[in-house]
N, C-alpha and C positions, 0 to 999 in steps of 0.2 A: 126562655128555654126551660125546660122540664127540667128535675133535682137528678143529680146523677152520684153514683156510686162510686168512690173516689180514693185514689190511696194518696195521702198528705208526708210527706217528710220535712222537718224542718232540718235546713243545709248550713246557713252562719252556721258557725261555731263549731261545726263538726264534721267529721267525714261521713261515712255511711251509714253513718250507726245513730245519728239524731232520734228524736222524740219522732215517736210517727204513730198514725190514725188513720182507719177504715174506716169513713165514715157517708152520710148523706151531704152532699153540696148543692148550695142554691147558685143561681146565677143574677147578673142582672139583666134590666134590657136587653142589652146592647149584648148581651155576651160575655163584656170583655171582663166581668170582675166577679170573682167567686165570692161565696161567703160558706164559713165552716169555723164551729167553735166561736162566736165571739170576735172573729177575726172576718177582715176582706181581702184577697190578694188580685195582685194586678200581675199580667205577662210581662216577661224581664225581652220580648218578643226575640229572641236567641242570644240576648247580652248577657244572662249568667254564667258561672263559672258550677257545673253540678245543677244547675238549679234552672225552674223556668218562669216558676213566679216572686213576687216580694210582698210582703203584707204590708199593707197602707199606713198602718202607723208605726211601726217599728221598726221596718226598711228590713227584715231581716227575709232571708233568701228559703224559697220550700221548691219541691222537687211536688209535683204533684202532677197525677197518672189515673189514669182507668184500671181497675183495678183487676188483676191476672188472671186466668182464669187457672192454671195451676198452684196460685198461693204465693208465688213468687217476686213480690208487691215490692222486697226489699231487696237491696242492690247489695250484688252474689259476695260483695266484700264485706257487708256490713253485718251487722247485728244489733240484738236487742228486741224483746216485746212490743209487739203494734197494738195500739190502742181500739178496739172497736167501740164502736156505736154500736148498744147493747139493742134497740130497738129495729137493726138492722143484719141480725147476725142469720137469721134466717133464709133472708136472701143472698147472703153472702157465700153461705155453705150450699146455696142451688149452684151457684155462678161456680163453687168449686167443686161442686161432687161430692163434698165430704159429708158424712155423718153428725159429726162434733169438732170443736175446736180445740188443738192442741193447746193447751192451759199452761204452756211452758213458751209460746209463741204468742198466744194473744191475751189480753187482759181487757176486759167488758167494761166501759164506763159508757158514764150520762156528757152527752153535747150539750152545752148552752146556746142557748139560742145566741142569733145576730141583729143586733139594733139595722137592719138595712137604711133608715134617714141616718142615722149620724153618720156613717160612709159616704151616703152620698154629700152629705152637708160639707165632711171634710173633705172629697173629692174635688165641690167647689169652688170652699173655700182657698184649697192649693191651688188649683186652676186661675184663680181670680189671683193670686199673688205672682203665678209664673207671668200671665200677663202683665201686671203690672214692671215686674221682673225685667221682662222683653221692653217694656217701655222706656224703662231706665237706662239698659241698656246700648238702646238707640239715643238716644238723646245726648247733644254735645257735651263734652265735659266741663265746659266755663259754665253751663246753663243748669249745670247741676246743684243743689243746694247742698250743704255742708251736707244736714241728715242724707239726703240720699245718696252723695258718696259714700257717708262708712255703709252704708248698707250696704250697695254695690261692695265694696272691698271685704265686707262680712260675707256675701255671697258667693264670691270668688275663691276667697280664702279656701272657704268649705271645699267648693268644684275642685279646687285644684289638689286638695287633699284626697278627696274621695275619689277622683277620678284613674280608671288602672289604663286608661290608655296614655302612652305617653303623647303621643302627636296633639291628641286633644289636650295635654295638662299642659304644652306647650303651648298652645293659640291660648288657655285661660292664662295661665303666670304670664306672657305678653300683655293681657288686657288688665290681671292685674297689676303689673309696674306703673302701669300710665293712669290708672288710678291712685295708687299710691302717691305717683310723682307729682298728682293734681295737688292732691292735700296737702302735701311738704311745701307746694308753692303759695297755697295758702297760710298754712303757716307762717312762714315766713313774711307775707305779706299784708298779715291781720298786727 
């Protein structure tokens, strides 16, 4: 895919009024994974709350859009200075008509580049853990080896905290009891 011209908000932590940037974005093959700043994000594919993608290493949530052609980039409740890409401000101000850039709404910095192989390396490498993940998973409980129960129950832990659905926190805290219950019977029987 061609770079496209992008408005970024980051969502964690904030209402509408987060850190945000007009800037150039690259994509990957496939589409599915932006790079901008230093950073990759992946689609929350309509799982977020405000928000539509996550950055890959920090899980942290961004709202990110085409960028307006009236100027209107930030959401009508929010506020705060949008960051541009100083090497793109000219195309920016065709797309809006403007003259110049109001200096009390936007503030011109430098992008850093994006390592694209280490994203995809840690793409990967989480891929190749979620699989194994799945594998554990399926695999009977007695056949489990000590390590790979607390994993499993490390893992679960986490799902069942992070998770805001309740039905699904339900089916995880079920699969973790019986993990748990594995290891107490080990205990006991070591």
């Amino acid at each position: 895919m061609q770079d496209q011209l992008k408005y970024i908000e980051l969502k964690t932590g904030y209402s509408d009024d987060g850190p945000a940037w007009i800037g150039m974005v690259q994509f990957s093959k496939s589409g599915r994974t932006i790079y901008f700043n230093g950073q990759a994000f992946k689609s929350l594919n309509g799982q977020g709350v405000g928000a539509n993608y996550y950055d890959l290493e920090s899980l942290d949530e961004y709202w990110i859009s085409g960028v307006k052609k009236d100027g209107t980039d930030r959401h009508w409740a929010g506020g705060g200075k949008i960051m541009i890409q100083k090497d793109i401000v000219d195309q920016y101000l065709t797309i809006t008509g403007w003259s110049e850039l109001d200096k009390n709404q936007y503030e011109l910095v430098e992008i850093a580049p994006t390592d694209k192989q280490y994203f995809k390396d840690l793409e990967n490498e989480t891929l190749e853990e979620e699989l194994d993940f799945q594998k554990l998973k399926e695999k009977e409980l007695h056949k489990l080896t000590d390590e790979e129960l607390d994993f499993l129950i490390e893992e679960f832990e986490y799902d069942v905290q992070s998770t805001k659905f309740s039905k699904a926190r339900r089916s995880l805290s079920r699969k973790l009891t019986e993990l748990q219950e594995e290891k107490e019977k080990r205990a006991i029987t070591q």
